[in-house]
N, C-alpha and C positions, 0 to 999 in steps of 0.2 A: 737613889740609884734604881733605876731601872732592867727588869730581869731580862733577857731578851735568849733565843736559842740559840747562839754561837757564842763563842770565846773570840774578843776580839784579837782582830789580826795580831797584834803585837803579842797576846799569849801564845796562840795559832803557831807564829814563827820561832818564839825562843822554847816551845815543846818539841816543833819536828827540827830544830837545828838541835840541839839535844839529844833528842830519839836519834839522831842520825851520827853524831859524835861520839856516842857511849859505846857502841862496837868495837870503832876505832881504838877509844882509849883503853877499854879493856886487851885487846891486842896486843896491844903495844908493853903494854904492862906483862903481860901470860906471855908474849914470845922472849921479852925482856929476860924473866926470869929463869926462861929454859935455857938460852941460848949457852953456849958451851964457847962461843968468839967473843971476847972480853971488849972489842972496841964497837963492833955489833953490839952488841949489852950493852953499854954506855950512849952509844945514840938512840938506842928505843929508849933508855931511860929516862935521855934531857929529854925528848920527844913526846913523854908519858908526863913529865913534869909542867911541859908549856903547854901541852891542851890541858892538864889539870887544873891549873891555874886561871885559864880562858873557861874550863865549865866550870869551873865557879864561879868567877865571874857573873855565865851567863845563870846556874843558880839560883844566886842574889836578885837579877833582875827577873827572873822567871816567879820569882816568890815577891819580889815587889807589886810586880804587873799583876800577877793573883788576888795578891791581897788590896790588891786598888780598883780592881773593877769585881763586879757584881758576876757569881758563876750564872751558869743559864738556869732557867727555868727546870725544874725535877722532869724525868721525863715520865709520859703519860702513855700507858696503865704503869705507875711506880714499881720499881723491883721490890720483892720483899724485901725486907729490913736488915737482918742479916747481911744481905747482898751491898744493900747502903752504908751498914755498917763495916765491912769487907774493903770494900771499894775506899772508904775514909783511910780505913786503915793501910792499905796499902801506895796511897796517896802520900799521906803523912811520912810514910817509911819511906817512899822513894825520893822525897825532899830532905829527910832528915841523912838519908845515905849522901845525897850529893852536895852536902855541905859537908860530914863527917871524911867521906873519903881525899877529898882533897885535904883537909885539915891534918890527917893523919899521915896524909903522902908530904905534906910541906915537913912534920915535926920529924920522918923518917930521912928526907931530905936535909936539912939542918943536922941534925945527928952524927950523918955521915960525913957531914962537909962539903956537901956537893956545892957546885956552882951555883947559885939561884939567877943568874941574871936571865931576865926574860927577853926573848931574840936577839940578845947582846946590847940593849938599850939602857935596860934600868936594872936594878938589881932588888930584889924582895931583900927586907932586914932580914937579918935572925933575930925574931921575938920570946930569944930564950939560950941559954946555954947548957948542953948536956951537962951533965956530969961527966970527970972522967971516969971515975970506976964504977960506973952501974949503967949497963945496957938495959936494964928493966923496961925501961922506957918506950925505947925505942923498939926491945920487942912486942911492946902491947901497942904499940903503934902500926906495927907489921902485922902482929895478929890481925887488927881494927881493918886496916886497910886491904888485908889478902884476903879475908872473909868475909868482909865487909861487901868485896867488889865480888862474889861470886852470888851474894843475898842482892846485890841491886841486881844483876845478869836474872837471878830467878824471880824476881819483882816484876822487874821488867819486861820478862815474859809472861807473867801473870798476867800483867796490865792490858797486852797486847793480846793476849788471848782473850781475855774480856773484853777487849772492845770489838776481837773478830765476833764473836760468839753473840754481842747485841747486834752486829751489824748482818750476820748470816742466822744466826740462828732465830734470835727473838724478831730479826728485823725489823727494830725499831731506830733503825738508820743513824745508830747514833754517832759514828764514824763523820759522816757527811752533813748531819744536825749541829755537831759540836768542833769538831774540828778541822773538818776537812769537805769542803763542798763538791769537789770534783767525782767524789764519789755515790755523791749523794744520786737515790733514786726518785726523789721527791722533785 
């Protein structure tokens, strides 16, 4: 494989349809839970449920498409290492959130009884059966998933800050180098 400077388009598009869906689902989840109108509450929540189940989806392909093509070439003068090291890490953490948080929103969903069927077509199993007398579970599922989605919100803005911060500050375009061409000043 060969290293080239962009992320092909197929990662390109399953990152900013992603970047552009996690707002959303966060949303819908946090107005969910405030809401005090109980039939309100229940459509944000199937609503929280069917894009959770589509970003995972997308996810899985977004971590397929990764691991199948070759990342770009390091960028040139390299950040210190720390920085690389940083950057891995918070990489890692924002893929391993958007597999866990959907996972945890399926087993708090199942729990409950909720409907799982996806836009009225097909219906997820339930790949488990609570128990009846121990919510334990289910609330470490809650914890996982309410905490869970406020560490991907502060990841995510990490990630986004650092990529402003290469692209304005260091100016080494990496916005427009790696991901995004329109912006690019080169």
């Amino acid at each position: 494989m060969t290293r080239t400077e962009r992320y092909p388009a197929s990662v390109r598009a399953l990152h900013w349809t992603v970047a552009a869906l996690l707002p959303l689902q966060w949303a819908l989840g946090f107005v969910a839970e405030r809401s005090d109108r109980h039939a309100l509450a229940e459509a944000l929540f199937d609503a929280h449920f069917q894009l959770g189940v589509l970003l995972f989806a997308l996810a899985l392909l977004r971590i397929a498409a990764r691991l199948s093509t070759p990342a770009p070439a390091p960028l040139r003068p390299a950040p210190p290492r720390w920085q690389a090291y940083l950057a891995h890490g918070v990489h890692l953490s924002l893929y391993a959130l958007l597999l866990a948080l959907p996972a945890s929103g399926y087993v708090i969903w199942v729990w409950t009884g909720a409907d799982r069927s996806l836009l009225g077509l097909v219906e997820l199993p339930a790949l488990f059966t609570p128990p009846r007398d121990d919510e334990g579970g289910r609330a470490l599922a809650w914890y996982l998933h309410v905490y869970g989605a406020w560490l991907l919100l502060a990841l995510a803005a990490m990630h986004a800050g650092a990529a402003l911060w290469h692209q304005w500050v260091r100016r080494d375009d990496l916005i427009g180098r790696r991901m995004l061409r329109a912006v690019s000043r080169r």
